[in-house]
C-alpha positions as CSV (number, residue, x, y, z in Angstrom):
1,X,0.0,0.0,0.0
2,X,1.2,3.4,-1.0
3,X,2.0,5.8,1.9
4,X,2.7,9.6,2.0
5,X,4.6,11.3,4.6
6,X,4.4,15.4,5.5
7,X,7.7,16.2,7.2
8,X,6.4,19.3,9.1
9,X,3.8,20.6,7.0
10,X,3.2,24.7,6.7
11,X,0.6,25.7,4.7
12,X,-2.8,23.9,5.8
13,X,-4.2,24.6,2.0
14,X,-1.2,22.2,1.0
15,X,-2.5,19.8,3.4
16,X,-5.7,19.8,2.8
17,X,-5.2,19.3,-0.9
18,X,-2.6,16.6,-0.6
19,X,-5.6,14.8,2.0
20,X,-7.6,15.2,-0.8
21,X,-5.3,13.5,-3.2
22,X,-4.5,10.5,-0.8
23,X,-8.2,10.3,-0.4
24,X,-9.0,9.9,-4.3
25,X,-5.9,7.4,-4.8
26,X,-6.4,4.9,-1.5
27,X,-3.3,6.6,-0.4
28,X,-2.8,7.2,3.7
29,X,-1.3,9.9,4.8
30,X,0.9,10.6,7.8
31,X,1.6,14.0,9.4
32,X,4.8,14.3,11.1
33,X,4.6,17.2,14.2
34,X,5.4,19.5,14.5
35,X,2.5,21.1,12.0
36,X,2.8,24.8,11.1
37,X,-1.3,25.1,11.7
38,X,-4.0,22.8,13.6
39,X,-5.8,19.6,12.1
40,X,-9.5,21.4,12.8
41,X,-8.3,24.8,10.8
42,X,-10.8,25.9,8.7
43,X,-8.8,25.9,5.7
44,X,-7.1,22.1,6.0
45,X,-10.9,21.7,6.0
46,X,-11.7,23.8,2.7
47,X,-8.7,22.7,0.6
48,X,-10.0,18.8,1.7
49,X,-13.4,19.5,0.5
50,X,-15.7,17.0,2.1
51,X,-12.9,14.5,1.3
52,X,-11.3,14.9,4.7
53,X,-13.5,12.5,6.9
54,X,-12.4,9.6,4.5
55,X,-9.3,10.4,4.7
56,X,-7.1,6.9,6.0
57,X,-4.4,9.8,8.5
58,X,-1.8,9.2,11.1
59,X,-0.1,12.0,12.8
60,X,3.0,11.6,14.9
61,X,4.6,13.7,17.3
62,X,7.9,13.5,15.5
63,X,9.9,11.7,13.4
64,X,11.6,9.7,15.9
65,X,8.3,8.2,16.9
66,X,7.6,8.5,13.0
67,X,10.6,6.2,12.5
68,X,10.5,3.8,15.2
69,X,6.6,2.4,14.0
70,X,8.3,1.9,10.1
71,X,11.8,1.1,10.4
72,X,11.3,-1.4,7.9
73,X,9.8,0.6,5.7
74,X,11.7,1.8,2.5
75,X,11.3,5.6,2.2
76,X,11.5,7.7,-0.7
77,X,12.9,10.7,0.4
78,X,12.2,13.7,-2.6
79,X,14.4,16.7,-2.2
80,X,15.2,19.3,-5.0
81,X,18.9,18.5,-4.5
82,X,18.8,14.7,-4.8
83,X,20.7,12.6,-7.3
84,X,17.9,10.3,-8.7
85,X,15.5,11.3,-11.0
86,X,12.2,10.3,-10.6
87,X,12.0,8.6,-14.2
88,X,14.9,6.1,-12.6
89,X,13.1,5.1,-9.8
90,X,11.0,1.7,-9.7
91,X,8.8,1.7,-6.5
92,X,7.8,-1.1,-4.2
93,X,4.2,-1.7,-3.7
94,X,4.6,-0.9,-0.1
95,X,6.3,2.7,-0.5
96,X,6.2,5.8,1.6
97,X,6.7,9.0,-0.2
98,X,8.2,11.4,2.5
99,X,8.7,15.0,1.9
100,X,9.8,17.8,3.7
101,X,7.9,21.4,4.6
102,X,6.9,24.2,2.0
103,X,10.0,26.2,2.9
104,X,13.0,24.3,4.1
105,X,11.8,21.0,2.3
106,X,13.6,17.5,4.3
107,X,16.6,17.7,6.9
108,X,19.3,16.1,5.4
109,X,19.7,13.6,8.3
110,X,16.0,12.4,7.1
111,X,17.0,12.0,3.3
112,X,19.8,9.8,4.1
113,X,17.5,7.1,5.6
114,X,16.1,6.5,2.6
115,X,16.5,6.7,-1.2
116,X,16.8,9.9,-2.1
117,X,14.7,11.3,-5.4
118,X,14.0,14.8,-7.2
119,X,11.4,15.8,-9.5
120,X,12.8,16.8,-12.7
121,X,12.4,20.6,-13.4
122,X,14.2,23.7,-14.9
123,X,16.8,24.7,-13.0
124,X,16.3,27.9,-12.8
125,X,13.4,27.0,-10.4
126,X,13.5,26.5,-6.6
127,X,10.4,23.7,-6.5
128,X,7.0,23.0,-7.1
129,X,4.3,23.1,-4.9
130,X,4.4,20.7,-2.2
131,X,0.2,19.4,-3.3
132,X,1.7,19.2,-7.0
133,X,4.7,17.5,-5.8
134,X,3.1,15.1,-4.0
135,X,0.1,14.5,-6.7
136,X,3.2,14.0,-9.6
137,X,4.8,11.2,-7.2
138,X,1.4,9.4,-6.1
139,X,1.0,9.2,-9.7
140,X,3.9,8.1,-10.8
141,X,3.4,5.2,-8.6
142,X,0.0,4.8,-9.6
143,X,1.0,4.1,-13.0
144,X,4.1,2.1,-12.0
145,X,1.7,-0.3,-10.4
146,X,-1.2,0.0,-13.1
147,X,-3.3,2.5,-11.6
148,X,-4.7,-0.2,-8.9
149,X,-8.5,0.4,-7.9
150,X,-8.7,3.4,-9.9
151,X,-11.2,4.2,-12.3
């Protein structure tokens, strides 16, 4: 089963959007804390729609107590700076997506404990969004896997 993982989230909108994603795809989502809003905001709520209460979500106080529940879990860690490509990469069935916050994206010390993957882009460009980011990886493993209980 496909997994994503917030790395101290920012921007509820983001959130809510990526819940809404995870919702539409079967996808669970897990919030690592600390959370730069709170789960009841009003706009987590808005960006999630009325997708929010179906939403499979686990939030953990850190990610220490993150880790220690999936240490065997192999994590794909996307980061602007990392050396794979995201064409190059064939996902498990059971992988978890992990990225970092809107502004300072994934501590280093958290990208080395798993593989390390970028989204190809121009250059010239800082990132995407972190809800497009996420949606273009979900995806990807959606169709790596042939798109499994989707319509």
């Amino acid at each position: 089963m496909l997994e994503v993982v917030l790395v101290h989230p920012e921007i509820p909108q983001n959130t809510g959007s990526i819940g809404r994603t995870c919702v539409a795809t079967g996808t669970k989502l897990h919030l690592v804390r600390p959370l730069g809003f709170s789960l009841d905001q009003s706009k987590l709520k808005r960006a999630g729609l009325d997708y929010w209460p179906h939403l499979k979500l686990q939030v953990h106080d850190d990610w220490a107590a993150f880790r220690e529940l999936h240490r065997r879990r192999q994590l794909f860690c996307f980061s602007t700076h990392a050396p794979n490509s995201l064409q190059n990469i064939d996902f498990p069935k059971d992988a978890m997506l992990v990225f970092g916050s809107e502004t300072k994206g994934l501590d280093e010390d958290i990208v080395s404990q798993g593989m390390p993957v970028r989204i190809p882009m121009m250059s010239a460009y800082r990132s995407l969004n972190l809800g497009n980011a996420v949606a273009v990886a979900v995806y990807e493993w959606m169709r790596q896997h042939g798109y499994p209980d989707l319509t």
